[in-house]
N, C-alpha and C positions, 0 to 999 in steps of 0.2 A: 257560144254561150249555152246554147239548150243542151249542149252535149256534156256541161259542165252543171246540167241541173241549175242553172240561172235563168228566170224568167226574165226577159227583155224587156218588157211593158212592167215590170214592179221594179226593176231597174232603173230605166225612164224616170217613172213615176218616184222613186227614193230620191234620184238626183236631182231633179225638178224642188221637192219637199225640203231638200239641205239648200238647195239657191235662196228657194224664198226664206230660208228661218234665217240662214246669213245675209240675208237682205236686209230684213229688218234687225237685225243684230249684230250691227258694226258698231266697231268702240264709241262712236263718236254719238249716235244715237243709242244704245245702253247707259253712256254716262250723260246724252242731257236725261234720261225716262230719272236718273240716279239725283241730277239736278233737281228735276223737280215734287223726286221724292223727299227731298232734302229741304227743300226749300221754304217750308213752313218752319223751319228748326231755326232759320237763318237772317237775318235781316236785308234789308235787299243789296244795301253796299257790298255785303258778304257775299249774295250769291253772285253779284256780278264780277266782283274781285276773284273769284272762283272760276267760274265762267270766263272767261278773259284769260286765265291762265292757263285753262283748259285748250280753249282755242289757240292761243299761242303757242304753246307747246308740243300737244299734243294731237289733238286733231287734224294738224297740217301735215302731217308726215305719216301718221298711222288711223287717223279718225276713219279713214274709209274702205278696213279690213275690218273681217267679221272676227267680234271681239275673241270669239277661242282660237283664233289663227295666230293672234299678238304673240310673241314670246318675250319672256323677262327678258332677254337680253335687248332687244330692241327697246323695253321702256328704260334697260338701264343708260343704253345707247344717249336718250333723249335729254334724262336727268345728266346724265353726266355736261351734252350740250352745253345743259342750260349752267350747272355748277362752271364748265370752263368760261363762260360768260360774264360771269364774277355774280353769280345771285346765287350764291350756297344756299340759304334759308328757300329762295322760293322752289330750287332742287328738291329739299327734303319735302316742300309741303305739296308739291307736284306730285312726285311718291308717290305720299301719302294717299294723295285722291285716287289718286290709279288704283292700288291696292284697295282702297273701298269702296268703287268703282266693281270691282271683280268682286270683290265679295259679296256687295249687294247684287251683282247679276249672279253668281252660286244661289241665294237666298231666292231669287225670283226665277230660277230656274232657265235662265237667260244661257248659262252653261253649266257644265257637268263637275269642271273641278277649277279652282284659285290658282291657277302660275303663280301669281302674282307673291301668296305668302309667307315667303320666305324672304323675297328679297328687302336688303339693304341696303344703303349706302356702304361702297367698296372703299376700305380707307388705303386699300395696296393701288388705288386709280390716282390716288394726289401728286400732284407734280414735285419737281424737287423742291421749288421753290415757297411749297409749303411744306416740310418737312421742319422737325425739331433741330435744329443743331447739334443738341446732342447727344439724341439716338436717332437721327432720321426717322423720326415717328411720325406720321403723317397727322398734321395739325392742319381739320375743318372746321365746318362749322356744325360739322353733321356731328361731331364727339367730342366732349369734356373730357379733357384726361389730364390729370394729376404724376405727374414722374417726380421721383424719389431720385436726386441723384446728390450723395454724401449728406450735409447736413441742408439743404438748399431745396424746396422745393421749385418746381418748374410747373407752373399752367399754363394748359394750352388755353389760351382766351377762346371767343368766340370769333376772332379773325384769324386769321394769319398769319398773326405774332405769336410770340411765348415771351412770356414776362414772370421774371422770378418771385418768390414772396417769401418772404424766411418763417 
């Protein structure tokens, strides 16, 4: 290493430095500090209803990697989970927290840049069995969509079905 112009002991000492800040900066403690910045906005059914789905979802699986470690595909991993489990709605609002979750740790200086903002729910992830009949259009709950087919419109409800309306 000294022959490569690397001092050993600031090396050490850097490594030692990134332990401790991903110590205290794992998802699952980033998003309670995000709880109870939140939590004066909220009423308390809210934050525990929040809380709760937090820990259920996500904290079990990933709450105890340091939160810039997480990658969107693992939270999309979790939401999908939880959508295959028949709770499309608590999916999207699980997301949701994650996503500002990260963005309040950007703001607070917790990490350097958002994974998280781009993603959305994937509608090419929906099984067949919720697809349109007739365009295999993938009908969740995560998307309202209107199809035009001849003089007949088709909406996709907020379930599972598609039901006509003229």
């Amino acid at each position: 290493m000294l022959q490569a112009g690397i001092d050993p002991g600031a090396l050490r000492k850097s490594e030692k430095a990134k332990a401790a800040h991903d110590a205290v900066n794992t998802l699952e403690a980033v998003a309670r500090a995000w709880l109870a910045h939140q939590s004066g906005r909220w009423e308390p059914i809210t934050l525990h209803r929040i809380t709760a789905s937090l820990e259920t979802y996500i904290f079990k699986s990933l709450g105890n990697r340091p939160v810039a470690s997480v990658k969107p595909g693992e939270i999309m991993a979790a939401v999908k989970r939880i959508e295959e489990a028949g709770a499309g709605d608590q999916a999207g609002r699980v997301l949701q927290r994650v996503k500002s979750i990260h963005r309040w740790a950007v703001n607070h200086e917790r990490i350097d840049a958002n994974p998280m903002i781009d993603l959305v729910p994937s509608d090419s992830d929906a099984s067949p069995s919720t697809t349109s009949p007739t365009t295999d259009m993938p009908v969740t709950r995560w998307r309202r969509r209107c199809l035009r087919t001849g003089s007949t419109w088709l909406v996709a409800a907020s379930s599972t079905t598609v039901r006509e309306e003229s």
